[in-house]
Backbone and ligand atoms as CSV (ligand in chain L), in Angstrom:
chain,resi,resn,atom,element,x,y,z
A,1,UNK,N,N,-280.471,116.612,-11.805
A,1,UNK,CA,C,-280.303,115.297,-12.461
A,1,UNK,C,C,-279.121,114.542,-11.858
A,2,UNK,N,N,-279.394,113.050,-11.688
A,2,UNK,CA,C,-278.083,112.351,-11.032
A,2,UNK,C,C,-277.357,111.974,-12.536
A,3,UNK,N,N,-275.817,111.707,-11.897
A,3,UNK,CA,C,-274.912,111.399,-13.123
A,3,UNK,C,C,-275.157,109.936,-12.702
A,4,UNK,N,N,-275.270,109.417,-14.106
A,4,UNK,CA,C,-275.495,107.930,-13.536
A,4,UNK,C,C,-274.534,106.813,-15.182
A,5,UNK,N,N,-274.096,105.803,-14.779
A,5,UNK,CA,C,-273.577,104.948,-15.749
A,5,UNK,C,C,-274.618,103.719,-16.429
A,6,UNK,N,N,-274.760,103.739,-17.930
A,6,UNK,CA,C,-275.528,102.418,-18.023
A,6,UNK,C,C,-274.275,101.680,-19.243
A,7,UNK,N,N,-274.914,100.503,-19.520
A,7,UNK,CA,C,-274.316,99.530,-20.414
A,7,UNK,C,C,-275.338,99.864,-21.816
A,8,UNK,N,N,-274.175,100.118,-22.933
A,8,UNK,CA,C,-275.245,98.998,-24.222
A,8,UNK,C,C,-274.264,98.539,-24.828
A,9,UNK,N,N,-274.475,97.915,-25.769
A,9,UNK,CA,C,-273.816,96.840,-26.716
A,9,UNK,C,C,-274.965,96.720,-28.058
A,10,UNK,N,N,-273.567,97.176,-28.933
A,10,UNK,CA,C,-273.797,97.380,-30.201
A,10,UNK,C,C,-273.268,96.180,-30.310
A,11,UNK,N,N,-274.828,95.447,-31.459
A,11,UNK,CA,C,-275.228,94.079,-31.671
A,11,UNK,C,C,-274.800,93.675,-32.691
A,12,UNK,N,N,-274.418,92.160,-32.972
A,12,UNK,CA,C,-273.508,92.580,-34.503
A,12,UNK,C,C,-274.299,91.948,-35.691
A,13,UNK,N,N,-275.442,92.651,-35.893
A,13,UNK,CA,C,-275.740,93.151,-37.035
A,13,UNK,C,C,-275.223,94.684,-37.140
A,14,UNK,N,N,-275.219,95.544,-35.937
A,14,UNK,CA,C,-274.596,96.869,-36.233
A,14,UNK,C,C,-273.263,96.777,-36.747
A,15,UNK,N,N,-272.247,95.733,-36.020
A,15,UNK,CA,C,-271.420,95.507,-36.170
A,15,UNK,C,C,-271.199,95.732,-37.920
A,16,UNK,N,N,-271.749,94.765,-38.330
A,16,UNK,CA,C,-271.258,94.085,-39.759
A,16,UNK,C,C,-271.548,95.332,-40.719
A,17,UNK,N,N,-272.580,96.891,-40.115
A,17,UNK,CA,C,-272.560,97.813,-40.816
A,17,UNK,C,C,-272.093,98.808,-40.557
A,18,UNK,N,N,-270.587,98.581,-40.116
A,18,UNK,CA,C,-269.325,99.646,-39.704
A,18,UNK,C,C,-270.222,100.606,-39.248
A,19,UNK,N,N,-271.064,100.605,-38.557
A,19,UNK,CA,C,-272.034,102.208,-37.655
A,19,UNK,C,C,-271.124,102.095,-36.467
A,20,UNK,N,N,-269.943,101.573,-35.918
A,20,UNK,CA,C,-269.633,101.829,-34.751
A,20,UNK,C,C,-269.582,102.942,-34.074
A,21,UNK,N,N,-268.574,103.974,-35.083
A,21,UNK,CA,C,-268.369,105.419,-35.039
A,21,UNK,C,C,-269.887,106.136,-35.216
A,22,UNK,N,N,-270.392,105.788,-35.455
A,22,UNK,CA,C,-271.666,106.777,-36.189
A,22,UNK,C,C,-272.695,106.314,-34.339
A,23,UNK,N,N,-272.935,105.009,-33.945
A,23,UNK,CA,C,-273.022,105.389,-33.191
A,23,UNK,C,C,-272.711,105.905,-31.737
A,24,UNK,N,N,-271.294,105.855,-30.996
A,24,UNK,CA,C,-270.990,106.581,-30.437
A,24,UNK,C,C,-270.852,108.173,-30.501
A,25,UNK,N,N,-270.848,108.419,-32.052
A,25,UNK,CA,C,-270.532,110.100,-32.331
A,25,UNK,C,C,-272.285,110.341,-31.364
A,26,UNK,N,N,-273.449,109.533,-31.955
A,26,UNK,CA,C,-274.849,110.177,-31.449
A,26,UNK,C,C,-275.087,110.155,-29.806
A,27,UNK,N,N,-273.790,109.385,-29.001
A,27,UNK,CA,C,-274.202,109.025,-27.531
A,27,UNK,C,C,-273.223,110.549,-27.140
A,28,UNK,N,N,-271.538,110.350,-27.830
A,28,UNK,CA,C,-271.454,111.675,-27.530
A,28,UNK,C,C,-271.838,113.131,-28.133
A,29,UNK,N,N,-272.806,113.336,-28.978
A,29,UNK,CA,C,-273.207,114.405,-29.285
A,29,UNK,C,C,-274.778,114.472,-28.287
A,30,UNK,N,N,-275.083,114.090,-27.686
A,30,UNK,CA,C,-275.863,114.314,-26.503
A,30,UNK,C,C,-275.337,113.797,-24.953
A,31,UNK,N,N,-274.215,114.258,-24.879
A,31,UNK,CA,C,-273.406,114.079,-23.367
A,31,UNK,C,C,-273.944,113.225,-22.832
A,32,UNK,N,N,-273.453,112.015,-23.383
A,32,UNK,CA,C,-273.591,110.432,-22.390
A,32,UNK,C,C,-272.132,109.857,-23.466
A,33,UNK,N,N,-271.072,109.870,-22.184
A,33,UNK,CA,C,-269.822,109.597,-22.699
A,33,UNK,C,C,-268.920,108.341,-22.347
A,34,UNK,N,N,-268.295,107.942,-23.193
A,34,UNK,CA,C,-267.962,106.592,-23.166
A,34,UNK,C,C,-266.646,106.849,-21.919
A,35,UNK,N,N,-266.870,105.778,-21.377
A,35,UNK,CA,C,-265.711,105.794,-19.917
A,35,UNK,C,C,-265.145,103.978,-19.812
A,36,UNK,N,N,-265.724,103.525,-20.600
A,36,UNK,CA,C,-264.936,101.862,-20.824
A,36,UNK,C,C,-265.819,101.122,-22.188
A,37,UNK,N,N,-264.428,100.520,-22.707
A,37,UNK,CA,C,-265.316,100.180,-24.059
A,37,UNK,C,C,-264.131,98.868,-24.673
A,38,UNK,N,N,-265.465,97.694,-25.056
A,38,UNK,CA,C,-264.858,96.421,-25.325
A,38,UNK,C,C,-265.385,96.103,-26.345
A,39,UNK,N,N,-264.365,95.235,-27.506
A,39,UNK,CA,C,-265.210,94.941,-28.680
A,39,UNK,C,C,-265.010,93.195,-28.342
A,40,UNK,N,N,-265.651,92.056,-28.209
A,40,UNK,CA,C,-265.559,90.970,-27.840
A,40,UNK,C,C,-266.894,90.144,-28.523
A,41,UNK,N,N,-266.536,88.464,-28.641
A,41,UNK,CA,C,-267.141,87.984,-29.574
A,41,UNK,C,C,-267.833,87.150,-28.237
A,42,UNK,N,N,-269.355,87.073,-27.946
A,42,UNK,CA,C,-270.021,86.567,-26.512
A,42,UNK,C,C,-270.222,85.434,-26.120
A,43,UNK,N,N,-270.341,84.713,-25.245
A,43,UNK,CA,C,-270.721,83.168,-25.089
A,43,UNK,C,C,-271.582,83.076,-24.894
A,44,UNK,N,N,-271.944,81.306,-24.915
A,44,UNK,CA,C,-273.715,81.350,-24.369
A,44,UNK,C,C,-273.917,81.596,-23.483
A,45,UNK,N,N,-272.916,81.896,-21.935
A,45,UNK,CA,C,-272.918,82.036,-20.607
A,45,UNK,C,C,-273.253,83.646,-20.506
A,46,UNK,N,N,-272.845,84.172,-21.678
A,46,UNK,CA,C,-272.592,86.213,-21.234
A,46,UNK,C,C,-273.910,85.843,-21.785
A,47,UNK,N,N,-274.963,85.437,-23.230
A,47,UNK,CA,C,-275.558,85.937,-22.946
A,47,UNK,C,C,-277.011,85.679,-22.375
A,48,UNK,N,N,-277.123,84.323,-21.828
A,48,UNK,CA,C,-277.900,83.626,-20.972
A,48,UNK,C,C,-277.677,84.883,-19.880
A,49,UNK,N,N,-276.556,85.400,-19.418
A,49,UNK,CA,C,-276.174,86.136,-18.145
A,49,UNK,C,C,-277.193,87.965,-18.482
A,50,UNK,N,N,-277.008,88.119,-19.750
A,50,UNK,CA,C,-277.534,89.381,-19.641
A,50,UNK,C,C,-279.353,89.042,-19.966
A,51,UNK,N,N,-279.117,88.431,-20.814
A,51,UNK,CA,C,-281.035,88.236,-21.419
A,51,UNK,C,C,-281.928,86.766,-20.462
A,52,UNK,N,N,-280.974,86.517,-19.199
A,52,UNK,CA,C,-281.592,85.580,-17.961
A,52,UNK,C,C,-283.335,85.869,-17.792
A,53,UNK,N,N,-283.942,87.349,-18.413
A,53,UNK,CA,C,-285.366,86.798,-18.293
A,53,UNK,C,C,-286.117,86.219,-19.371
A,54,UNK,N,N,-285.152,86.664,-20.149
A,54,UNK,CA,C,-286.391,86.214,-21.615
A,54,UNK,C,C,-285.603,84.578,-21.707
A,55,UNK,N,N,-285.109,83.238,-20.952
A,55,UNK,CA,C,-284.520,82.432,-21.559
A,55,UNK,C,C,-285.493,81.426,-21.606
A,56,UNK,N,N,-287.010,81.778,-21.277
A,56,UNK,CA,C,-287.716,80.643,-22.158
A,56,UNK,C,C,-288.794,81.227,-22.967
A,57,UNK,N,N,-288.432,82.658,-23.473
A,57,UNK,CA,C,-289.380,82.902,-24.567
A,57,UNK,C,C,-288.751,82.294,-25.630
A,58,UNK,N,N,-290.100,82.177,-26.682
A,58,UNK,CA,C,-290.053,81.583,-28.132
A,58,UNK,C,C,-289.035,82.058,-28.924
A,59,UNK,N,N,-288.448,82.722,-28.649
A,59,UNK,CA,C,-287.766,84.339,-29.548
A,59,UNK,C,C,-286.246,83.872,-29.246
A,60,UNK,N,N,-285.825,83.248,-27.725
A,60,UNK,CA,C,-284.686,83.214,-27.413
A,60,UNK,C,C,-283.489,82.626,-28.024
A,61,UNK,N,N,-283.708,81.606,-28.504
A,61,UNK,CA,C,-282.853,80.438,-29.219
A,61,UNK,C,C,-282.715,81.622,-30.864
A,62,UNK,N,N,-282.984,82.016,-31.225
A,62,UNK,CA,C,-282.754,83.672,-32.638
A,62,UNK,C,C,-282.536,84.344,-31.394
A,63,UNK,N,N,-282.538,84.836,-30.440
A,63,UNK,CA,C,-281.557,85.711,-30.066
A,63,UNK,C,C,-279.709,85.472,-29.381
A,64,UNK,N,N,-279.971,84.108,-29.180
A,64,UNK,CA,C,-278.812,83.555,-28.813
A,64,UNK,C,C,-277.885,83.529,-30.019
A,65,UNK,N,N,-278.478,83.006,-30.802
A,65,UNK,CA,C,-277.588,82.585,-32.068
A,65,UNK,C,C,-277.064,83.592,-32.853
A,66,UNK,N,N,-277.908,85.077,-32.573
A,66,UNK,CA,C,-277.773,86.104,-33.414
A,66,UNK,C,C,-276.107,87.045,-32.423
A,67,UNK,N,N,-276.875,86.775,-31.575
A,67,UNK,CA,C,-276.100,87.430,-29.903
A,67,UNK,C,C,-274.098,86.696,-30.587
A,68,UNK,N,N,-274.330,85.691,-30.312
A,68,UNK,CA,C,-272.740,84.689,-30.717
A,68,UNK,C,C,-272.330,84.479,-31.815
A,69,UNK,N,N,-273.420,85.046,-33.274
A,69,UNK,CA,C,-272.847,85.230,-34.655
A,69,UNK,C,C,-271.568,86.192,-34.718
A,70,UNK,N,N,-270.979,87.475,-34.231
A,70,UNK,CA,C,-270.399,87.828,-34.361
A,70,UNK,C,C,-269.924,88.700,-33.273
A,71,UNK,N,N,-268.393,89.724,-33.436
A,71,UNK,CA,C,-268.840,90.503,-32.235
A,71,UNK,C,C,-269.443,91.646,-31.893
A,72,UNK,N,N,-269.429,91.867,-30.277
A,72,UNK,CA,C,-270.359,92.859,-30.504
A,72,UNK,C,C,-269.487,94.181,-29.887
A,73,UNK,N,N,-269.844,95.137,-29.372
A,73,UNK,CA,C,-269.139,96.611,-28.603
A,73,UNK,C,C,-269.930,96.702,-27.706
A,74,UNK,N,N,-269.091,96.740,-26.073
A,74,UNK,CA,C,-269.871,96.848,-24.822
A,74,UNK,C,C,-269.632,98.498,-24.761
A,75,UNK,N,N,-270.087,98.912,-24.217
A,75,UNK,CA,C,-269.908,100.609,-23.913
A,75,UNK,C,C,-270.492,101.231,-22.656
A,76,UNK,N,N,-269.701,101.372,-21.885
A,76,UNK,CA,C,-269.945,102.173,-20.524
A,76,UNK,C,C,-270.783,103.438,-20.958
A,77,UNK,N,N,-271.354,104.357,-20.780
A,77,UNK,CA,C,-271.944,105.617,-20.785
A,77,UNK,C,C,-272.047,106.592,-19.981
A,78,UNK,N,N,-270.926,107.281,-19.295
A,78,UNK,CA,C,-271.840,107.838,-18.310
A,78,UNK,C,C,-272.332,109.390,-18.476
A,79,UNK,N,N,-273.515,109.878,-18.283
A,79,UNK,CA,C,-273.832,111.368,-18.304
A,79,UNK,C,C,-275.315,111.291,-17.427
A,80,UNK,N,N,-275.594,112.421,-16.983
A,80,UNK,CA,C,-276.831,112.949,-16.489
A,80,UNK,C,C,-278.250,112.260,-16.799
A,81,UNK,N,N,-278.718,111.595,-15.745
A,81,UNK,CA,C,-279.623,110.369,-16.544
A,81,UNK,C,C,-279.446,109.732,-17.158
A,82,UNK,N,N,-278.781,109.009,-17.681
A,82,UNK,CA,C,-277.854,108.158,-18.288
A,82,UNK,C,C,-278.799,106.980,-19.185
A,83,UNK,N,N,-279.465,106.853,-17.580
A,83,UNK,CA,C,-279.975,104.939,-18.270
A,83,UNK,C,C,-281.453,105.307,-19.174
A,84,UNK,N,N,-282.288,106.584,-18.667
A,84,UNK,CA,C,-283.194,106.867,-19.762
A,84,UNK,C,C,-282.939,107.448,-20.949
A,85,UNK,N,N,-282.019,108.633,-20.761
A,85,UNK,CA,C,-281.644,109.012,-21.929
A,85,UNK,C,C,-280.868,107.845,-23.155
A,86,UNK,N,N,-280.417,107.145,-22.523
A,86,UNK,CA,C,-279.488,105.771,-24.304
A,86,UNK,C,C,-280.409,105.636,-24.309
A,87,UNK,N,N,-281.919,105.221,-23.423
A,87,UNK,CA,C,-282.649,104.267,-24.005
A,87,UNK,C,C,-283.797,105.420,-25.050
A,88,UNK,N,N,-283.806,106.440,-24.811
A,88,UNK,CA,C,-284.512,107.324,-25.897
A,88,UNK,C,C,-283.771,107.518,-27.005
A,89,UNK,N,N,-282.316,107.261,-27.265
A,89,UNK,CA,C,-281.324,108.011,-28.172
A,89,UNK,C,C,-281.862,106.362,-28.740
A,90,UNK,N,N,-281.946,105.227,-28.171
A,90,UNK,CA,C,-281.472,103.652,-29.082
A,90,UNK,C,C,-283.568,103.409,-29.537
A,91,UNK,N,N,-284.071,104.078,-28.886
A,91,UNK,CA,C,-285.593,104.105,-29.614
A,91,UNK,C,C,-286.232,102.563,-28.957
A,92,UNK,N,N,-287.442,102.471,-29.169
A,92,UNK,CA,C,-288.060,100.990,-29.230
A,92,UNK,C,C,-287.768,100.010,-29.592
A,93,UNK,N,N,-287.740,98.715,-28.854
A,93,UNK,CA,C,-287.171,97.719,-29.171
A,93,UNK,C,C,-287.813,97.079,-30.317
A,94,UNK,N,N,-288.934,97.229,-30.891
A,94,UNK,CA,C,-289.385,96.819,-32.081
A,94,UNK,C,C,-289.183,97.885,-32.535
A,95,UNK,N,N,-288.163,97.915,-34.080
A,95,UNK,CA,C,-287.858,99.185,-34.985
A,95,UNK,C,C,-289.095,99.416,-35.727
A,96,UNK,N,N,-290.287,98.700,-35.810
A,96,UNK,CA,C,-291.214,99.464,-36.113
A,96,UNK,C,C,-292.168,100.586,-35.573
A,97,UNK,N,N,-291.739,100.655,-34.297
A,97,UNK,CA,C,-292.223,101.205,-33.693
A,97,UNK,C,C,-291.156,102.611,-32.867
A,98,UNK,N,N,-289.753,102.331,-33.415
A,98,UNK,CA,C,-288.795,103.546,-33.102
A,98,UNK,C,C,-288.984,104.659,-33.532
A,99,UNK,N,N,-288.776,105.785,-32.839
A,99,UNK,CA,C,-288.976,107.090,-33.884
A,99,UNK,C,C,-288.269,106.969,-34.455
A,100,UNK,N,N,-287.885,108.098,-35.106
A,100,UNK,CA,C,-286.778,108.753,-36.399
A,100,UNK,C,C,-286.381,109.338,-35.851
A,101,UNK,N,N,-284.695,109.176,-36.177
A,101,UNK,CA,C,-283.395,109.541,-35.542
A,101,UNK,C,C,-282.933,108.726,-34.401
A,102,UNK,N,N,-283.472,107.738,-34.145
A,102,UNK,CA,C,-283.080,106.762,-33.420
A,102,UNK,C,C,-282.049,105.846,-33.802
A,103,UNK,N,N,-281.800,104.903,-32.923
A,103,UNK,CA,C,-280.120,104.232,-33.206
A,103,UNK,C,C,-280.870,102.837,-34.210
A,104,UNK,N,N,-281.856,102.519,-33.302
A,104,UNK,CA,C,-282.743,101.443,-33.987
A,104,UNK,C,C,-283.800,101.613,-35.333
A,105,UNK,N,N,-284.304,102.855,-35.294
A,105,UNK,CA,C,-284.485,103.240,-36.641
A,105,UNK,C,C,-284.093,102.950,-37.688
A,106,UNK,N,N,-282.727,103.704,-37.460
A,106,UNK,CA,C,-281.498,103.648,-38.669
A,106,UNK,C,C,-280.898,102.618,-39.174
A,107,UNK,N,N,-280.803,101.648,-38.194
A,107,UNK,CA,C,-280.113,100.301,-37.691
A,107,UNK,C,C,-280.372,98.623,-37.499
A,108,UNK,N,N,-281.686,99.142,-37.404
A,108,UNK,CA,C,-282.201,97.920,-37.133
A,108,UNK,C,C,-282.884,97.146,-38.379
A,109,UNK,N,N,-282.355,95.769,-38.100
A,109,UNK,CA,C,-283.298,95.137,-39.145
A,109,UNK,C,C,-284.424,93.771,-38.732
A,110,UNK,N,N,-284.511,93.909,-37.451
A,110,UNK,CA,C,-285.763,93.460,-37.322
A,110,UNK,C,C,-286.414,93.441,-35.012
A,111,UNK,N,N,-286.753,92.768,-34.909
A,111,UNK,CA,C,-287.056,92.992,-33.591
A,111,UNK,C,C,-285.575,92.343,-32.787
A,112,UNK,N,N,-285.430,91.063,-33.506
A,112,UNK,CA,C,-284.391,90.457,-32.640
A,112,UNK,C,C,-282.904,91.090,-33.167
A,113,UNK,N,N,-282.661,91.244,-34.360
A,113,UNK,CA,C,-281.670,91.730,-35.046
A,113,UNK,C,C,-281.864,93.723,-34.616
A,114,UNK,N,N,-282.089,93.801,-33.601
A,114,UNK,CA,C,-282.382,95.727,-33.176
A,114,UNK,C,C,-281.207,96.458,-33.153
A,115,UNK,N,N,-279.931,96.310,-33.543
A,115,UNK,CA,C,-278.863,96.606,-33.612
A,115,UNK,C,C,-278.351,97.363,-32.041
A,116,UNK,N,N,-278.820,97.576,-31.313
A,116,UNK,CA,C,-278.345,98.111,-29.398
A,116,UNK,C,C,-279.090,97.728,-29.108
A,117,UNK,N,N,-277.886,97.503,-27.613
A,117,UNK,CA,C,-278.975,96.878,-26.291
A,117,UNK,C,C,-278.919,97.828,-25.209
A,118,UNK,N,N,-279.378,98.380,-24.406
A,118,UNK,CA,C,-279.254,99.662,-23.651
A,118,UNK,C,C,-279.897,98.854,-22.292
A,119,UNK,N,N,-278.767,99.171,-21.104
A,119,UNK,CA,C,-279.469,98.684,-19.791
A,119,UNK,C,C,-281.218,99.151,-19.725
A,120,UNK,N,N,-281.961,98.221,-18.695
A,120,UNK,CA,C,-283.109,98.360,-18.802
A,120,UNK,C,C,-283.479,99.405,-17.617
A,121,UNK,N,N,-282.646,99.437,-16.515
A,121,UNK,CA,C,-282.715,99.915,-15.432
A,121,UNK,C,C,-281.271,100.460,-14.766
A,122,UNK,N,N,-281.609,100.917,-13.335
A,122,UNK,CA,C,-280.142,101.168,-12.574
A,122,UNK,C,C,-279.554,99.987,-12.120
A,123,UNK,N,N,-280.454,99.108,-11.579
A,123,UNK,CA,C,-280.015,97.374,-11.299
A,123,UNK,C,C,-279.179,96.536,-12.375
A,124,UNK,N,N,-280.118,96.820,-13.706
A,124,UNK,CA,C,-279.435,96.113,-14.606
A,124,UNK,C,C,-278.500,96.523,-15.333
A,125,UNK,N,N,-278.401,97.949,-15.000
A,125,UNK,CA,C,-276.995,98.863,-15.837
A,125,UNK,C,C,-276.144,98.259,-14.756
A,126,UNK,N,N,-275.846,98.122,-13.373
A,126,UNK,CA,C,-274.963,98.073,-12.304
A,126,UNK,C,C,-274.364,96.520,-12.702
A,127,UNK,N,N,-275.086,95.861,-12.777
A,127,UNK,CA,C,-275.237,93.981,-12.896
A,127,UNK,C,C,-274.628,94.124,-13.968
A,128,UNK,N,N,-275.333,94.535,-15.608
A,128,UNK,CA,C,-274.237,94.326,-16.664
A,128,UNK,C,C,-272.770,94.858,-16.900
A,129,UNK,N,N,-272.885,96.136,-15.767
A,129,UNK,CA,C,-271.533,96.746,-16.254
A,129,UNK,C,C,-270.399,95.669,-15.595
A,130,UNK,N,N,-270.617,95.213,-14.297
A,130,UNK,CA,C,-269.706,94.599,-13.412
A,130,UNK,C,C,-269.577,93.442,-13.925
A,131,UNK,N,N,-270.422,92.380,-14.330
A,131,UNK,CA,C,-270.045,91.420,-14.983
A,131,UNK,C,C,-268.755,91.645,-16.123
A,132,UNK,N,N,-269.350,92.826,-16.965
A,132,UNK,CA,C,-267.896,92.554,-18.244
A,132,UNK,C,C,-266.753,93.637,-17.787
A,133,UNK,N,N,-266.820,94.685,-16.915
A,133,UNK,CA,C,-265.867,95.445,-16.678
A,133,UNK,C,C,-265.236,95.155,-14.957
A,134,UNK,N,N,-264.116,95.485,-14.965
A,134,UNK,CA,C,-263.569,95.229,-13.728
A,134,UNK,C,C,-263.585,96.953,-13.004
A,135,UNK,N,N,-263.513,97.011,-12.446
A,135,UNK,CA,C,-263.411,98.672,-11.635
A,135,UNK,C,C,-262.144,99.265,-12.484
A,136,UNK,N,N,-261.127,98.964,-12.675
A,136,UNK,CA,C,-259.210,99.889,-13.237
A,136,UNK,C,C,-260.075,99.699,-14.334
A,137,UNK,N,N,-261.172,98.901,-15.403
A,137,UNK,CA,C,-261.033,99.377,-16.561
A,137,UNK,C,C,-262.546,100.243,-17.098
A,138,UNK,N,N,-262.823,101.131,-16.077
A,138,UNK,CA,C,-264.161,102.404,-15.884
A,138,UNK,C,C,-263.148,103.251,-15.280
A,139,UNK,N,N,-263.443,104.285,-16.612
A,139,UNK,CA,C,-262.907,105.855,-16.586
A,139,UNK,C,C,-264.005,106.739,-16.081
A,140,UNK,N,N,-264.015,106.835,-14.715
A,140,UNK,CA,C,-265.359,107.588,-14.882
A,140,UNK,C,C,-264.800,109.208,-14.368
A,141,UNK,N,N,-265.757,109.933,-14.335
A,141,UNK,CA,C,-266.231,111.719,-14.362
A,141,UNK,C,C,-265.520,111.754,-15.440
A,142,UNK,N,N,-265.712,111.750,-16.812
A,142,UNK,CA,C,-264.938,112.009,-18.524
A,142,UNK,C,C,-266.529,113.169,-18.452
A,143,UNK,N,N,-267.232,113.163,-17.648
A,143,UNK,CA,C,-268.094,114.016,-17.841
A,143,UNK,C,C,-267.425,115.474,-18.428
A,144,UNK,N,N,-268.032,116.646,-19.348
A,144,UNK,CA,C,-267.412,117.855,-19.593
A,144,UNK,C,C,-268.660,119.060,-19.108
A,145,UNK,N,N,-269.177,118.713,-18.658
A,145,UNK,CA,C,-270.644,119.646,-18.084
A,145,UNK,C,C,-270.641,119.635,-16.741
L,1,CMP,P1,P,-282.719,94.260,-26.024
L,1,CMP,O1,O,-283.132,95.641,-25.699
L,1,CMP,O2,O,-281.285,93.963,-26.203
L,1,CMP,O3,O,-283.307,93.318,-24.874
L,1,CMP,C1,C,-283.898,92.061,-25.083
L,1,CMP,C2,C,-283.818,91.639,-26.512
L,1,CMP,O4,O,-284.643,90.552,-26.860
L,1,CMP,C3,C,-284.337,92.777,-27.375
L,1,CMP,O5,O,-283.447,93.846,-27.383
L,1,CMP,C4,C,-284.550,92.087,-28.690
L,1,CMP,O6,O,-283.336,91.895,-29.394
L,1,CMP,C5,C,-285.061,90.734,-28.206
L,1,CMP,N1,N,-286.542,90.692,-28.208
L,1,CMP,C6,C,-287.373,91.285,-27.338
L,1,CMP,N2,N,-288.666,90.999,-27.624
L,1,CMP,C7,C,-288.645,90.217,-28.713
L,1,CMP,C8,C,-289.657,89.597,-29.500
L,1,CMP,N3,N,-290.966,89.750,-29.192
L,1,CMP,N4,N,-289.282,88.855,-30.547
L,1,CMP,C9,C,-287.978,88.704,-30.842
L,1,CMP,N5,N,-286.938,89.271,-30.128
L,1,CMP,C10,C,-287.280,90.014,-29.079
């Protein structure tokens, strides 16, 4: 398995239900470990910059508004497969369709309101991390395996 880094960001509807701790304890209780971490309130530029494909679905203008209601937590990750594994730990992007024990399961209260955003890929983990992190502020090998 390659060690690899992705991005998510706990959305602030998670926010507003103090799960911060609850969910990092579930990223590090399956070795994908935090190595840079920002709590910041987003602009329309960050998030036009991260959600640049969906900006003329119907859906976008409720995700913008939801995105800049409050703040959110960026979180580096890095462990062994990295970018599939958050995205199995954060479940389906429609919580009706997440398993149980998922981040979105637990968390979510609707498709746009999904409480995490988990890179989609290695491109887009690389692209989101560099946009909000500078290189001095990624701690990386925090790996313990
Ligand atoms: P995320 O994984 O952060 O990536 C894109 C986001 O767009 C997604 O989570 C949802 O918050 C939102 N989204 C995706 N599809 C829909 C949809 N069909 N309706 C509303 N919001 C959506």
């Amino acid at each position: 398995m390659i060690l690899e880094y992705t991005l998510s960001i706990i959305k602030p509807n998670a926010i507003s239900k103090h799960v911060i701790g609850d969910i990092i304890k579930r990223f590090e209780n399956n070795e994908l470990f935090v190595v840079g971490l920002k709590m910041m309130k987003l602009n329309f530029h960050q998030v036009l910059f991260i959600y640049n494909e969906h900006k003329d679905k119907l859906f976008f203008n409720d995700l913008l508004k939801f995105m800049i209601s409050n703040p959110v937590v960026l979180l580096i990750l890095e462990g062994y497969d990295a970018i599939n594994r958050n995205r199995l730990i954060i479940g389906h992007t429609n919580p009706v369709y997440s398993a149980i024990g998922t981040i979105r399961k637990d968390y979510a209260d609707s498709i746009t309101e999904n409480a995490i955003h988990g890179s989609a890929s290695k491109e887009a983990a690389n692209r989101e991390i560099y946009y909000f992190f500078k290189q001095d502020e990624i701690y990386k090998n925090n790996i313990s395996i």
